[in-house]
C-alpha positions in Angstrom: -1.0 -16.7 5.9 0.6 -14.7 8.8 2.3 -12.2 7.2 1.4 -9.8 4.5 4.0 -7.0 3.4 2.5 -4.2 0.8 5.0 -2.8 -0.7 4.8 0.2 -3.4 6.2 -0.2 -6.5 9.9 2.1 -7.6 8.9 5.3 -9.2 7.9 4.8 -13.0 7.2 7.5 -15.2 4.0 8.3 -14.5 5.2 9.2 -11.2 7.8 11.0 -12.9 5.5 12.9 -15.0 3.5 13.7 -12.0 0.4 12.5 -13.8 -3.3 10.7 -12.2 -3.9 7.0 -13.6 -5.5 6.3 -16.3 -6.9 3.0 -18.0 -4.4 1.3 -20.3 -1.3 2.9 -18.2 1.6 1.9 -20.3 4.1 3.0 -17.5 7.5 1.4 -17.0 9.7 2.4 -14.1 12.8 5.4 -14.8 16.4 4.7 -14.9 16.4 6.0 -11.6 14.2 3.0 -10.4 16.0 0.5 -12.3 19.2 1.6 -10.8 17.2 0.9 -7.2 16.1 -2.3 -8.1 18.6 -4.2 -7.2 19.0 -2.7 -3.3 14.9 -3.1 -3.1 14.6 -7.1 -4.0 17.4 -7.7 -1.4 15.5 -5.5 1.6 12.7 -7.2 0.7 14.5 -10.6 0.4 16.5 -10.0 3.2 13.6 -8.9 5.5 11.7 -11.7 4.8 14.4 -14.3 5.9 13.9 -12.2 9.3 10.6 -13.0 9.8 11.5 -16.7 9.3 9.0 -17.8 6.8 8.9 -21.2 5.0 6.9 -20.7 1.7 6.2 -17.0 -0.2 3.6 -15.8 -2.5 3.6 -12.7 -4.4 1.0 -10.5 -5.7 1.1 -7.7 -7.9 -0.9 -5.4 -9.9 -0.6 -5.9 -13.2 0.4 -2.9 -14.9 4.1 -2.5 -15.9 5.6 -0.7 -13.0 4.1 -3.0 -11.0 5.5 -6.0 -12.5 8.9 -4.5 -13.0 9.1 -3.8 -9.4 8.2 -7.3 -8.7 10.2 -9.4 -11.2 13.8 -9.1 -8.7 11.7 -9.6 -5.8 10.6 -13.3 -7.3 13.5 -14.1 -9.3 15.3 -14.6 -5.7 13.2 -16.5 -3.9 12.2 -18.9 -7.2 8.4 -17.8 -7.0 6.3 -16.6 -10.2 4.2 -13.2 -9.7 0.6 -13.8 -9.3 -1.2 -10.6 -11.7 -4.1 -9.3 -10.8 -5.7 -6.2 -12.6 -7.9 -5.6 -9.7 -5.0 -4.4 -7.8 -4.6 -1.7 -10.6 -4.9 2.2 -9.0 -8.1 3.6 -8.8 -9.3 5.8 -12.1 -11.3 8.5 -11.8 -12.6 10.1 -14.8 -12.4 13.3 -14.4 -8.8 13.2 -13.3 -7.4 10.3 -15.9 -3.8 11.4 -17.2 -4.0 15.1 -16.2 -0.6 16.5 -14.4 -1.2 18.2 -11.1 -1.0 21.3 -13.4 -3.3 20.4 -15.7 -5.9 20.0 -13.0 -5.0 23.6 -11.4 -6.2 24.8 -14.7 -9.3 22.9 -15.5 -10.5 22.2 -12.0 -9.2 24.8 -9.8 -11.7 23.1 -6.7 -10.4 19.3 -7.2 -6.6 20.4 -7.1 -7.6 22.6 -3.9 -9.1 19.4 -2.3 -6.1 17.4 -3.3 -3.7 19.9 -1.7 -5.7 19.3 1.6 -5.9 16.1 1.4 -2.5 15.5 0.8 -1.9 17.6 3.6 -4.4 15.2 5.7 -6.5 17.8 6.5 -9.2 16.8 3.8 -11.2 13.5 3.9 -11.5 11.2 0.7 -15.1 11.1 1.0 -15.8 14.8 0.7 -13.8 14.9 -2.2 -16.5 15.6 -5.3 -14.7 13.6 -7.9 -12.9 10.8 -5.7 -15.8 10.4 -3.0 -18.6 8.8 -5.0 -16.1 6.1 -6.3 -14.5 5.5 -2.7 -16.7 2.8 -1.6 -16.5 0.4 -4.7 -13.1 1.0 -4.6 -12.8 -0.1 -0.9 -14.9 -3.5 -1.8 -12.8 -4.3 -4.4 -9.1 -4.5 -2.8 -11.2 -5.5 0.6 -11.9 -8.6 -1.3 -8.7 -8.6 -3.0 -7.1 -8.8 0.4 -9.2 -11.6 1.7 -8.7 -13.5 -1.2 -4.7 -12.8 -0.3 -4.9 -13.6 3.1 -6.5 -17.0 2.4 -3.3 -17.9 0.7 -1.6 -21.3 2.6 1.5 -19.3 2.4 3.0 -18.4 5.5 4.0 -14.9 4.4 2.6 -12.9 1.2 4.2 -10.0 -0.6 1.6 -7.6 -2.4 3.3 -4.8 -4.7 1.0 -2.0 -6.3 0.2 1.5 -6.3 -0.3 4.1 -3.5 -4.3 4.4 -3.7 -4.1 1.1 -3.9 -2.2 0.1 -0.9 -3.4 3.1 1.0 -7.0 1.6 0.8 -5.7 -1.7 1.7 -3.7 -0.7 5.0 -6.4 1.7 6.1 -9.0 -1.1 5.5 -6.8 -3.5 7.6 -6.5 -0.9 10.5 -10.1 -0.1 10.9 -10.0 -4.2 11.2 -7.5 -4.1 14.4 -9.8 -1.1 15.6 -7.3 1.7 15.9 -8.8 3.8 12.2 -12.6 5.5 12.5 -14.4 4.1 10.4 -15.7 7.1 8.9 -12.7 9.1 7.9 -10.6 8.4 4.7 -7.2 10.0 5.0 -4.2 10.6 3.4 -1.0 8.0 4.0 2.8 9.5 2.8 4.3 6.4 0.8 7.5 6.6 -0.6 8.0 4.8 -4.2 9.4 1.1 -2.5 8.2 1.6 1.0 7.0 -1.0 3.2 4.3 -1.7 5.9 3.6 -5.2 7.4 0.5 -6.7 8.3 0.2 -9.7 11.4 -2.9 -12.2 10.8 -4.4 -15.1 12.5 -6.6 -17.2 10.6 -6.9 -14.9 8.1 -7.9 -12.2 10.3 -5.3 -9.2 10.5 -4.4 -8.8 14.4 -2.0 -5.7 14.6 -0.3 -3.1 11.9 3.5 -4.0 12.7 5.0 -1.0 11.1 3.6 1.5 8.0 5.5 2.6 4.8 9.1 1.8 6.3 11.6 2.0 3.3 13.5 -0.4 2.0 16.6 0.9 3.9 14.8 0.6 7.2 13.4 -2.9 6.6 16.0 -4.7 8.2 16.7 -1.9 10.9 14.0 -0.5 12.6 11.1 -2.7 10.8 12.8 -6.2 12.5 12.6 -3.7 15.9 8.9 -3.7 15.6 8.6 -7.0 14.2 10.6 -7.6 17.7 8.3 -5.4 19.5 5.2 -6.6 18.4 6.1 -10.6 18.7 7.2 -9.5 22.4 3.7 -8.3 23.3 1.3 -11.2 21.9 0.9 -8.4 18.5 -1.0 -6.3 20.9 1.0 -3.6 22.2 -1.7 -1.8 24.1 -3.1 0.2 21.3 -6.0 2.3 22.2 -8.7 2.4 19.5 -9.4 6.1 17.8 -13.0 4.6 17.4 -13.6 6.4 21.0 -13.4 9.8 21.5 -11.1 11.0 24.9 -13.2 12.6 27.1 -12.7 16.9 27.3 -11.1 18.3 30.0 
């Protein structure tokens, strides 16, 4: 494989709801994504035929909103989905199907640390109920991804949920060398939006572009596809492992 695109799935009602994961999410997408779905398969389609690829696969998580998100995507190009529940959104028990008002209520502390942290000023590790499960997490889609990227596809489609596919792209950056290593932060990821990763012997080589949306697919992601292809997929990226030095 030499590409991998990770995509987010159209907003369901969970979303909708404003409500954390739970196990046994029976969430389907809204009218609103339904009525999207159609414009999303054909960036994604579309966007694809720009980076000139012979043979797809496609992965998803396998909860509904996943799958429904998915099913346009490999209807076109004559591919079946590939399910895989270990692409499912992280659960954490103390948080399972609360609303973001529930949780200002009976944990005043964990919805001040999500405010932060959505805010990227907090780091995932710190938080008390999030931290402890970070790590497994991390493992899990790691191998996920590796087990992706040794697909003899030449380009692979993975569709699934934000802490999902935030874990997954910061992973892959600390890889290239340009995410510490010690910091978990927040990514903004718009229901549908896109970010695409360049590998080499299933090794990932350079982040081309992050949570583009499908309306910017075809624009500005081809101009970094452009960008990146122009420059050997290394355009001079400094790594934020090192510190600059104080004036």
């Amino acid at each position: 494989m030499n590409w991998l695109l990770l995509t987010r799935h159209l907003e369901s009602t969970k979303n909708r709801d404003d409500r954390f994961a739970q196990r046994g999410d029976d969430d389907h997408l809204t009218s609103t994504a339904l009525g999207e779905a159609d414009s999303f398969c054909h960036a994604i389609v579309d966007f694809l035929g720009t980076l000139q690829v012979r043979t797809v696969e496609v992965f998803a998580s396998s909860t509904p909103r996943a799958v429904e998100s998915v099913t346009g995507i490999c209807a076109a190009l004559h591919v079946t989905p590939v399910l895989d529940p270990a692409l499912a959104s992280i659960v954490v028990p103390e948080t399972a199907g609360l609303s973001s008002k529930e949780l200002r209520l009976l944990d005043p502390v964990a919805a001040w640390e999500l405010n932060l942290y959505r805010a990227g000023l907090f780091d995932t590790y710190s938080m008390r109920h999030v931290g402890p499960l970070a790590p497994s997490y991390e493992r899990q889609i790691e191998g996920r991804i590796n087990h992706i990227a040794a697909s003899s596809a030449d380009g692979c489609v993975l569709v699934a949920h934000r802490s999902t596919l935030t874990t997954a792209l910061i992973g892959l950056a600390r890889r290239c060398g340009y995410y510490p290593v010690d910091f978990f932060g927040f990514l903004p990821m718009e229901f549908g939006a896109s970010s695409l990763v360049y590998f080499e012997r299933g090794t990932p080589k350079s982040v081309v572009f992050a949570n583009l949306p499908p309306g910017e697919l075809n624009t500005i992601g081809k101009e970094f596809v452009d960008l990146v292809r122009a420059s050997g997929f290394s355009p001079g990226i400094r790594s934020t492992l090192q510190r600059p030095l104080s004036d």
